[in-house]
C-alpha positions in Angstrom: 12.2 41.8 -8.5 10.8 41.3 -11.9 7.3 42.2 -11.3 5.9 41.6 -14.6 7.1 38.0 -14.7 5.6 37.8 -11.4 2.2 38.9 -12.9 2.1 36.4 -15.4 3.4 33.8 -13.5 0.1 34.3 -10.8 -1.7 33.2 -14.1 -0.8 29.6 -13.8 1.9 27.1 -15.1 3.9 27.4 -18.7 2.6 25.4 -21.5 5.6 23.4 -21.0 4.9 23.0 -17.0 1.5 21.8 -18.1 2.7 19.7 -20.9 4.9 17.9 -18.2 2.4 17.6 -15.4 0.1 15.8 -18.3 3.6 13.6 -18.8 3.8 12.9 -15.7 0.0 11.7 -14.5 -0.1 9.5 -17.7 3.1 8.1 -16.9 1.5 7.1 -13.0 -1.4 5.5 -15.2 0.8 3.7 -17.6 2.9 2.3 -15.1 0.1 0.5 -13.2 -0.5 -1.7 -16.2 3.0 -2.4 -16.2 3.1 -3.3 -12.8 0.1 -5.6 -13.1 1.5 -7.2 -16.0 4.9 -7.7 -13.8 2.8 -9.0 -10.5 0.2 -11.1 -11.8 0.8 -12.1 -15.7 4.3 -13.4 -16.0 5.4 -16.7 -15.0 7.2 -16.1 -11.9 5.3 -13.6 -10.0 8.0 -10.4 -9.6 7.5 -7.8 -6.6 6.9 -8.1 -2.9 2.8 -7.7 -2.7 2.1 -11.4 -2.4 4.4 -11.6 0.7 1.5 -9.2 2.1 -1.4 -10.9 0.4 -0.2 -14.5 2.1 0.4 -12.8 5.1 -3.0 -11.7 5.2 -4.7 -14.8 4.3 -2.6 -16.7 7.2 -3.9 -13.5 9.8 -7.5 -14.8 8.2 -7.7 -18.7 8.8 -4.8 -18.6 12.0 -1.9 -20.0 10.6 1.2 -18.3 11.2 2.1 -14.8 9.3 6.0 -15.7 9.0 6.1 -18.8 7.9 3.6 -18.6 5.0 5.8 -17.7 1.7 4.9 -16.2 -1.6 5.6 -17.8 -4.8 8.9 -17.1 -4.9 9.6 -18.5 -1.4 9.8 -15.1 0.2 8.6 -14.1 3.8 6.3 -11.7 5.4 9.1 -9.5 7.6 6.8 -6.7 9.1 4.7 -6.6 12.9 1.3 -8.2 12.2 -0.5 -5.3 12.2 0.2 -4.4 8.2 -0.5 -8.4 7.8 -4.1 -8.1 9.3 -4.4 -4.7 7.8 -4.3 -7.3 4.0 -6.8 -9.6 5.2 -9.0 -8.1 2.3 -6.5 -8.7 -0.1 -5.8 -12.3 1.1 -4.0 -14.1 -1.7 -4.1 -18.5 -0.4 -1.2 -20.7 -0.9 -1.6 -23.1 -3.8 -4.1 -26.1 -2.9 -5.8 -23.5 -0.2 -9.5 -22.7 -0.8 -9.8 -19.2 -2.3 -13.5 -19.0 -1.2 -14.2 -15.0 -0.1 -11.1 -13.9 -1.6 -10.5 -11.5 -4.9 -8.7 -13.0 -8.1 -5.2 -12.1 -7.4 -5.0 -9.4 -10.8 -7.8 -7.5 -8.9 -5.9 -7.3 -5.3 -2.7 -6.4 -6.9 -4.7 -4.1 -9.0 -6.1 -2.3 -5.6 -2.9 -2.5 -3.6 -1.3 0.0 -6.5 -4.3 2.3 -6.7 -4.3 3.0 -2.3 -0.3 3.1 -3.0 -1.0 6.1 -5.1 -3.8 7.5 -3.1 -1.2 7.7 -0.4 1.8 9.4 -1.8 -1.1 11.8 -3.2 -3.0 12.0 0.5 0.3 12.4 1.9 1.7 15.2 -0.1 -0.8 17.1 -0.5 -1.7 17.0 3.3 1.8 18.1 4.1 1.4 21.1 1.3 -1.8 22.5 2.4 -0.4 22.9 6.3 2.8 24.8 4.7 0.5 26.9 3.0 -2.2 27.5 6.2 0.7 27.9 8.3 3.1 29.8 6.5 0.8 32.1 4.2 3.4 35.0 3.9 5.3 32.7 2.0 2.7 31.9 -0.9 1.7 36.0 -1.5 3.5 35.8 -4.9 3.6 33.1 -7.5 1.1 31.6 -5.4 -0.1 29.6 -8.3 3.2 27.8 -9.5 3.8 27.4 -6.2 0.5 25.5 -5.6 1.8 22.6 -8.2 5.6 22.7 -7.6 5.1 22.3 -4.2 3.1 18.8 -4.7 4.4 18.0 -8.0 7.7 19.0 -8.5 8.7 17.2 -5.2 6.9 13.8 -6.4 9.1 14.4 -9.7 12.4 14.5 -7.9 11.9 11.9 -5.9 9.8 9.6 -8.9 12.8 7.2 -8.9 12.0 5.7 -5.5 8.4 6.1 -5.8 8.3 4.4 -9.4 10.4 1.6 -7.6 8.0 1.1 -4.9 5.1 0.8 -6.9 7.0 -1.4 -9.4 8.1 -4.1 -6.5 4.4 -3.8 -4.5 6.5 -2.6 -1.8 4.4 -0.3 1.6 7.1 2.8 1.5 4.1 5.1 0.4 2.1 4.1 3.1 5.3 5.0 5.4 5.6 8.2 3.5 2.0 9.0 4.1 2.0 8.9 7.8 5.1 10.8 8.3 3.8 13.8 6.2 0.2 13.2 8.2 3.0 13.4 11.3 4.2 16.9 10.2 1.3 18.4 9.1 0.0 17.6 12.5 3.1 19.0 14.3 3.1 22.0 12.0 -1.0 22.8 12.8 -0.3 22.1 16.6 -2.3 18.8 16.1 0.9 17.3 18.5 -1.2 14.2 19.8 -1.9 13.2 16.3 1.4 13.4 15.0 2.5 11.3 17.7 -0.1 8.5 16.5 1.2 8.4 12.8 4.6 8.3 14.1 3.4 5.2 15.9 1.2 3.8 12.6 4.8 4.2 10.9 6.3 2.3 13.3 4.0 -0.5 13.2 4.2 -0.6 9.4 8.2 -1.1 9.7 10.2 -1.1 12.8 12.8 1.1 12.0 10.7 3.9 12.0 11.3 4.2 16.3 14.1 6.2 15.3 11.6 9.1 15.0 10.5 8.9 18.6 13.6 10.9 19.1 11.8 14.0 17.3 9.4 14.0 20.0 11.7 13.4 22.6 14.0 16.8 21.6 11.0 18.9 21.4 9.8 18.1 24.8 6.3 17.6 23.3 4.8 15.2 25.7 1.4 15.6 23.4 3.4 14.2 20.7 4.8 11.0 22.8 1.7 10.5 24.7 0.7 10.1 20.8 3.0 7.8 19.9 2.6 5.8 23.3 -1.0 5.3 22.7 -0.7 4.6 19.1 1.5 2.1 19.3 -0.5 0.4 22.3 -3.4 0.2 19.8 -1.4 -1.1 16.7 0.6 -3.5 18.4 -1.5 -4.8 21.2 -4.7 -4.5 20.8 -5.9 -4.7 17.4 -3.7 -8.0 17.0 -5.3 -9.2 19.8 -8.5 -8.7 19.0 -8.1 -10.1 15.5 -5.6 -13.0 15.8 -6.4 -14.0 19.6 -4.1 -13.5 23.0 -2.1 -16.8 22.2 -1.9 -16.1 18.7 -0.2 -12.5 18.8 1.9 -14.0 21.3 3.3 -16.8 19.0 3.2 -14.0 16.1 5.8 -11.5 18.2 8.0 -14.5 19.1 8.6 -15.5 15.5 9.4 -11.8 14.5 12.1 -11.5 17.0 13.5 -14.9 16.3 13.5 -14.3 12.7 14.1 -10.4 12.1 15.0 -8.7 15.5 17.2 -11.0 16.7 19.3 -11.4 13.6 19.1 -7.9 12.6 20.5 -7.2 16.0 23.4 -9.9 15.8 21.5 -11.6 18.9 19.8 -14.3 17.1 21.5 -17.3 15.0 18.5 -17.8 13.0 19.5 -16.6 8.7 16.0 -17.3 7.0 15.7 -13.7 6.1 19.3 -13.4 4.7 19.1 -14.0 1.3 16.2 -12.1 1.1 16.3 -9.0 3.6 19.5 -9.0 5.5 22.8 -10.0 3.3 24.7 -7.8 1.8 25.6 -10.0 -1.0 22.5 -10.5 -2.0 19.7 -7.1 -1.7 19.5 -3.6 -3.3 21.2 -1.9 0.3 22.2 1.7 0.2 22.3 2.2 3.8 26.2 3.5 5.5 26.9 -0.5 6.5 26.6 -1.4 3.1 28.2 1.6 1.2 31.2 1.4 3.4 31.1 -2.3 2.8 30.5 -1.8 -0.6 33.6 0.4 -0.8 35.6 -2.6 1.0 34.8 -4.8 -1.3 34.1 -3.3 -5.0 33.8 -6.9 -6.2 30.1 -8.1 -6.3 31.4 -11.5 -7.1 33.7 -11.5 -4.2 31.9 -9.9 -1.4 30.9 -11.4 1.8 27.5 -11.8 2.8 28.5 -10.0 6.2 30.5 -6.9 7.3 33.5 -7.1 9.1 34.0 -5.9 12.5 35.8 -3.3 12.0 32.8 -2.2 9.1 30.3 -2.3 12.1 32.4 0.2 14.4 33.0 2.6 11.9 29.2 2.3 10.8 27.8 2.5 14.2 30.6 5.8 14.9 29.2 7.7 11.9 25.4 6.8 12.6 26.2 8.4 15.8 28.0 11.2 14.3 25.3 12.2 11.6 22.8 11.9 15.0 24.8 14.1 17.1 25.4 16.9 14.8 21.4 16.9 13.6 20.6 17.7 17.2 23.3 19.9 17.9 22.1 22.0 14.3 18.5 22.0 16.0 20.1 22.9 19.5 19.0 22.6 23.1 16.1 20.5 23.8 13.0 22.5 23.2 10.2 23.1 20.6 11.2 25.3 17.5 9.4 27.7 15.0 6.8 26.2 13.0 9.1 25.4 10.1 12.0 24.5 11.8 10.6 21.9 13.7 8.8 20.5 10.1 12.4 20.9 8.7 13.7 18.9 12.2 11.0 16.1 11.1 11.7 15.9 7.7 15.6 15.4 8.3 15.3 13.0 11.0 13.1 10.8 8.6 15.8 10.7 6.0 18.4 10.3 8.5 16.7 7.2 9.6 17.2 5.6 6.0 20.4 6.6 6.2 22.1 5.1 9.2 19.1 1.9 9.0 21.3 -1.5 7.8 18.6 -2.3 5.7 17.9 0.7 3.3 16.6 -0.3 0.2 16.8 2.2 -2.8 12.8 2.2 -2.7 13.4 3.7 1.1 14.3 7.1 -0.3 10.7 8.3 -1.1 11.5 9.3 2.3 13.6 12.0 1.1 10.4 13.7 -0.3 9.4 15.7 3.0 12.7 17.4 2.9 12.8 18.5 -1.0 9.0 20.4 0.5 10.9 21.7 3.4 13.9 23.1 1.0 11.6 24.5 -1.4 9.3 26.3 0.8 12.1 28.3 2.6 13.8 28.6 -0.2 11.1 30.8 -1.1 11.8 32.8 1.6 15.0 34.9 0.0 14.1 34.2 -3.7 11.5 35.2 -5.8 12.4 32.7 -8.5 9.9 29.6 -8.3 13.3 27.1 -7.8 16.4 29.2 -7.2 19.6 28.0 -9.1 21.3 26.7 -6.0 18.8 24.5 -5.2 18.1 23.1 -8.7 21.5 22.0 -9.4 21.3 20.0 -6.2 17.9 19.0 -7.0 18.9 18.3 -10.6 22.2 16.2 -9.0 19.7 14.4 -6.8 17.3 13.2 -9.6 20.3 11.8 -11.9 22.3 10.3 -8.9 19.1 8.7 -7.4 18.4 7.2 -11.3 21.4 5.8 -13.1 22.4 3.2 -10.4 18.8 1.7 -11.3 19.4 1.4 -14.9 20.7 -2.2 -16.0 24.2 -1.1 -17.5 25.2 0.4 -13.8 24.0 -3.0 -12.0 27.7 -3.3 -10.4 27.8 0.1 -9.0 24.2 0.0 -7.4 25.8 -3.6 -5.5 28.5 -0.8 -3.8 25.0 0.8 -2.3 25.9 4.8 -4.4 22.8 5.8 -3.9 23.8 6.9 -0.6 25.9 9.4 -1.3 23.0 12.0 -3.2 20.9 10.8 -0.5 23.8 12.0 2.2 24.5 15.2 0.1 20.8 16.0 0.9 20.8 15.8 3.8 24.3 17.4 4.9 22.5 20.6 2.6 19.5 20.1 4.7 21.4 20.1 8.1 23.0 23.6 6.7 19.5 24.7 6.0 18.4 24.2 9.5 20.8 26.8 11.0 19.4 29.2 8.6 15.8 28.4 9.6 17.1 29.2 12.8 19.2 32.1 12.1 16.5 33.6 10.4 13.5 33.2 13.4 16.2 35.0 15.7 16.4 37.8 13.5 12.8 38.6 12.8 12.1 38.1 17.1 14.9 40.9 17.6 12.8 42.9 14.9 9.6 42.2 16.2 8.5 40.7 13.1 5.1 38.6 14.2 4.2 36.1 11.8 3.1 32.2 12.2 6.3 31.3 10.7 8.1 32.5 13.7 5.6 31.2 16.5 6.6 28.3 19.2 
């Protein structure tokens, strides 16, 4: 170990680190002004936030959350909790009184800054349990750690974050609870883990998925979480904001519109062109990369996959499922990173094997690039070790170019998830040697908190 370089680096960052933080931040401020110039300055309003904003103002005056559109003619598609959660931001239809409501500029304006405030609240939540929790880790280059650990992870994964922000879209508010949800885990805070996986699933269905976390641990603190959480967020604050009747009306029309269709039960297509298609959205989930395989053609390719597409999807969902609980192993909690690490994959996973996965979806994959790094730094002293930065590296470029203009075609065939697959097959590996390593130090008696149930 190179002891001197460790002594400097306990100093701080490189001027070039710094240099590149700076880049960074005033990159985060830039873009807001483009955003707001995008949302509320051109002609035709571009980004989802107004789909919120009207869903809001309908949850104000009573009129129905999913059939009010924005300006472009697109729908509100989430439970009504985020809805009433907009109220504040309540953007009316044209000819609608906008008496008590904030000039649109301003709302989109404060819908980017608390998007920020999350991936920051988030992160740096997440970051400050690895560190309370897992202190042996941090003894050297405890300083460079501090920023790579919340910075260099927001930098690989800036491609989905920039995107969300950029289209006014709620995955930062997603990414926020699910750190909130391991930090909790990880600082034996199990009942309040269990709540923010409920507020995730509240915010967007597909989240449910994670209940399985809870479920393999046997933490009953955790579900009874999630149980209460979602009774709250789905029940009662509806209830007591849009009425009994109302709320009642509200869940009908999300099944009739989104569940049902999403779940081939339900005829009903208004959500196609904009959500559901594969023709005709930015999907990178397995349906549509496997579909996008089958049909290379943008021009040519059908709005819906084939049968045969649907099996093979639905037998390598399973697949990836199975084998990320047979890596974790028998039903039972783990050590305190490995059941962080369990988390963190299971979140990505969910992206993964969702048929709607939008590129923006992969800020999910943020959790995981903390987990890697911070047992990476359990065998290397090197502040990313070579392994890990060509894959991170890989990730960054692969996550990137399908968003450029010149590769439109290939980000149709849904690419971006195969990086997003390779990270998480590296991650599954790196569960085993979480796992491999707690047995070892137990057989050595080696007591730390890393190592606790």
């Amino acid at each position: 170990m190179d002891t001197k370089g460790l002594t400097k680096d306990k100093l701080g960052l490189t001027g070039a680190e710094r240099f590149l933080v700076g880049v960074l931040f005033f990159f985060l401020l830039f873009f807001a002004d483009i955003v707001q110039i995008r949302s509320a300055f051109l002609s035709r309003v571009m980004g989802d936030a107004d789909c919120f904003f009207r869903a809001g103002w309908a949850a104000k005056v009573g009129k129905s959350i999913y059939e009010v559109t924005d300006p472009n003619g697109w729908h509100y598609n989430y439970p009504p909790l985020f809805a009433i959660a907009m109220i504040p931001l309540a953007d009316p239809p044209p000819g609608e009184s906008r008496e008590g409501c904030l000039p649109f500029p301003v709302s989109i304006n404060i819908f980017y800054k608390i998007s920020l405030l999350s991936l920051f609240l988030g992160v740096f939540f997440l970051a400050r349990a690895y560190e309370q929790e897992l202190p042996l880790v941090f003894e050297n280059l405890s300083a460079r750690k501090w920023y790579y650990l919340r910075i260099f992870s927001i930098v690989v994964c800036l491609s989905p974050i920039a995107h969300t922000l950029m289209r006014g879209q709620v995955n930062l508010f997603l990414l926020m609870m699910i750190c909130l949800s391991i930090a909790f885990q990880m600082t034996s805070k199990s009942f309040l883990s269990g709540v923010m996986i409920a507020g995730s699933i509240c915010l967007k269905v597909f989240p449910v998925f994670l209940l399985i976390v809870p479920v393999w641990r046997k933490d009953y603190k955790q579900l009874a979480g999630c149980v209460v959480g979602l009774i709250l967020g789905l029940v009662i604050i509806p209830v007591s904001v849009m009425g009994v009747d109302k709320t009642k009306t509200a869940y009908s029309d999300f099944y009739n519109v989104l569940i049902g269709p999403s779940l081939g039960i339900s005829g009903d297509n208004t959500r196609g062109v904009e959500l559901t298609n594969l023709n005709s959205t930015d999907n990178h989930s397995v349906l549509a990369f496997l579909h996008g395989i089958e049909h290379p053609d943008f021009s040519k390719k059908p709005a819906k996959p084939s049968l045969v597409i649907k099996i093979v999807q639905i037998l390598m969902s399973v697949l990836f499922l199975g084998w990320l609980l047979w890596s974790k192993g028998i039903p039972k909690k783990g050590s305190t990173m490995e059941d962080a690490h369990f988390l963190a994959l299971a979140s990505l996973l969910m992206v993964l094997i969702c048929p709607v996965s939008h590129s923006q979806y992969f800020v999910l994959a943020l959790p995981l690039v903390m987990s890697m790094l911070v047992f990476s730094w359990f065998d290397t002293s090197k502040i990313v070790s070579p392994w890990l930065g060509v894959l991170l590296l890989f990730y960054i470029v692969a996550n990137l170019l399908p968003l450029l203009p010149v590769f439109e075609n290939i980000k149709r065939m849904g690419v971006m998830f195969v990086p997003n697959f390779v990270l998480f097959v590296y991650g599954t590996t790196l569960l085993s040697n979480i796992k491999s390593n707690d047995q070892i130090a137990l057989e050595k008696g080696v007591a730390t908190k890393f190592f606790e149930s």
